[in-house]
N, C-alpha and C positions, 0 to 999 in steps of 0.2 A: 050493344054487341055488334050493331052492323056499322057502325065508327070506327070499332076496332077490327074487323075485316077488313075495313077498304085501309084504314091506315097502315094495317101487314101490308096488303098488295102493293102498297105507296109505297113503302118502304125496301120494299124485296125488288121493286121494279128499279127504284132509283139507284141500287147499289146494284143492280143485278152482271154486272161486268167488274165487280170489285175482287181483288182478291184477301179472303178472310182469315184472319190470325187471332189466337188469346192472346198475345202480346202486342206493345207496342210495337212501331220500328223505331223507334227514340230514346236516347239516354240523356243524360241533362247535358251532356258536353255535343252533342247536336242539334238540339232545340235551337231554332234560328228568331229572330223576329226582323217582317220585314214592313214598314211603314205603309210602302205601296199595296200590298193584300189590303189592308183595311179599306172599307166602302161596300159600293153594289157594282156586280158585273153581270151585263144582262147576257145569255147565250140563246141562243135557239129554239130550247123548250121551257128553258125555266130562266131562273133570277138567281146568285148568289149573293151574299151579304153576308162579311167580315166583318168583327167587332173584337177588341180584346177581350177578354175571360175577367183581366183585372188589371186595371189600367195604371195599377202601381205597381207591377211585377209579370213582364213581358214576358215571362219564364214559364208563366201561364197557361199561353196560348190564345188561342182566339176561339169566339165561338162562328160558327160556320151557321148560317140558313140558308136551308134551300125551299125555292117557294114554285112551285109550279099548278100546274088546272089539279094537282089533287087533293092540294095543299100546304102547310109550314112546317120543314121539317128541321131539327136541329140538332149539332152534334159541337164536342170540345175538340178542337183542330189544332193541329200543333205543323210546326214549319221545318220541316226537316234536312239537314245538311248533309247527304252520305256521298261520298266522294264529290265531286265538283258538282251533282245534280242536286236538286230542289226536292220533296215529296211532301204532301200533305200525309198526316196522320189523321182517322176521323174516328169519332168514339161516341154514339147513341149520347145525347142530352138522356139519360133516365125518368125527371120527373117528367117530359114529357111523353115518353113513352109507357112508363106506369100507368101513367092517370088514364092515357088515352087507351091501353089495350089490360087495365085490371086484372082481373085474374090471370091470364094468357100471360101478361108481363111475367110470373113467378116462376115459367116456366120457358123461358128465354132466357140468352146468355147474351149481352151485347157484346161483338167483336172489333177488331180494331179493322179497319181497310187502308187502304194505302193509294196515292197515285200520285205519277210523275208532277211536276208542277215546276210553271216559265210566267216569269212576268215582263213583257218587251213594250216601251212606252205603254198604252193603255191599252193593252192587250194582253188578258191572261188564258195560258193554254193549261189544261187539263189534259193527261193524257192515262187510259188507264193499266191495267196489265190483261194481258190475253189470258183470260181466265179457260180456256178452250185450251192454250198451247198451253201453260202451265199445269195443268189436270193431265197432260197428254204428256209432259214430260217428268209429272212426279209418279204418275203410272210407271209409266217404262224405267222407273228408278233411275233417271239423268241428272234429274235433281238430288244434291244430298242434304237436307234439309226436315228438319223433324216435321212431320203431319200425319193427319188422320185422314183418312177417306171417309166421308160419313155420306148417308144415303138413307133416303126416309122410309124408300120402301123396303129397304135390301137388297138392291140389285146393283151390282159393282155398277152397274156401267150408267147407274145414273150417281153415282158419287161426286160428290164436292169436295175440293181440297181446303182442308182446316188447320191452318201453320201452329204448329206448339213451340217453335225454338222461339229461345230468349233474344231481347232486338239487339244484344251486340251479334251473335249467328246471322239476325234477320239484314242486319246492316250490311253484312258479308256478302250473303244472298245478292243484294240489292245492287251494292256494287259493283259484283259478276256480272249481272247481267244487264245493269245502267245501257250498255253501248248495246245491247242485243234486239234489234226493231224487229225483229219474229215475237217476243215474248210480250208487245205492248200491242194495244187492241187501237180505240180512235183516240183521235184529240178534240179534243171540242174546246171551242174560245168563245173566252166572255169579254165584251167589252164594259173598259168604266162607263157608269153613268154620270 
């Protein structure tokens, strides 16, 4: 039980600048595959490590790990093309989260998250979306984009924005505001090892 505490906390913390959708942002005619992702990229706090999904069918994707002081965490990554930018798509590995949070797992939804993504010789950038300005802009309804406000204890003003549009809408979304550097948060670079 206390495995499966610290591996919420691990997990809440690692994406806690993500912004969360039930769908993809990808459809098969955006799925990218790019040779150079694959490997480890060490950053600042932690370690990333690409691998394909299935290495007879790139269409797959890759699976993503992230290793850092709390531990191994893994998710199905997909390579995303929406106008001339890059995005990673990331989506909870399951058996590892079942096994590790049991019960608790039956009562969780895994969501999709999203972020910009640059690969420049051996240097890749991660960059994520301003989960602050985007919350602040679906509030004041400037975004038009299907979502939920959801909030654990009930009080609006700790809500989190939960995307329901389907990823051809969410590709729209994306594209709008590609070029808008108010709506992205940091970047953080990994380098290859």
């Amino acid at each position: 039980m206390k495995k499966s505490i610290i591996l919420l906390l691990a997990m809440s913390f690692i994406l806690s600048s993500c912004v969360y959708s039930l769908f993809p942002i990808y459809t098969p005619d955006t799925i990218r595959y790019n040779q150079r992702l694959i490997g480890t990229w060490k950053g600042p706090e932690n370690e990333l490590t690409f691998k394909l999904n299935n290495k007879e069918d790139t269409s797959e994707g890759y699976i993503m790990t992230i290793i850092d002081s709390g531990g191994e965490y893994k998710f199905k990554t997909f390579l995303v093309e929406i106008g001339n930018e890059f995005y990673l798509d990331m989506f909870p590995e399951m058996g590892d989260l079942h096994h590790a949070l049991e019960v608790y797992a039956m009562n969780l939804y895994p969501m999709h998250t999203f972020q910009k993504v640059s690969i420049k010789d051996n240097q890749l950038s991660i960059t994520t979306f301003s989960l602050e300005r985007l919350s602040e802009l679906f509030k004041r309804n400037q975004i038009r984009l299907r979502h939920e406000l959801v909030s654990q204890n009930g009080d609006p003003e700790d809500a989190e924005v939960v995307i329901t549009a389907q990823p051809k809408e969410l590709q729209k979304f994306i594209e709008v505001y590609s070029k808008d550097e108010s709506v992205f948060d940091q970047t953080v670079k990994y380098t290859r090892e």
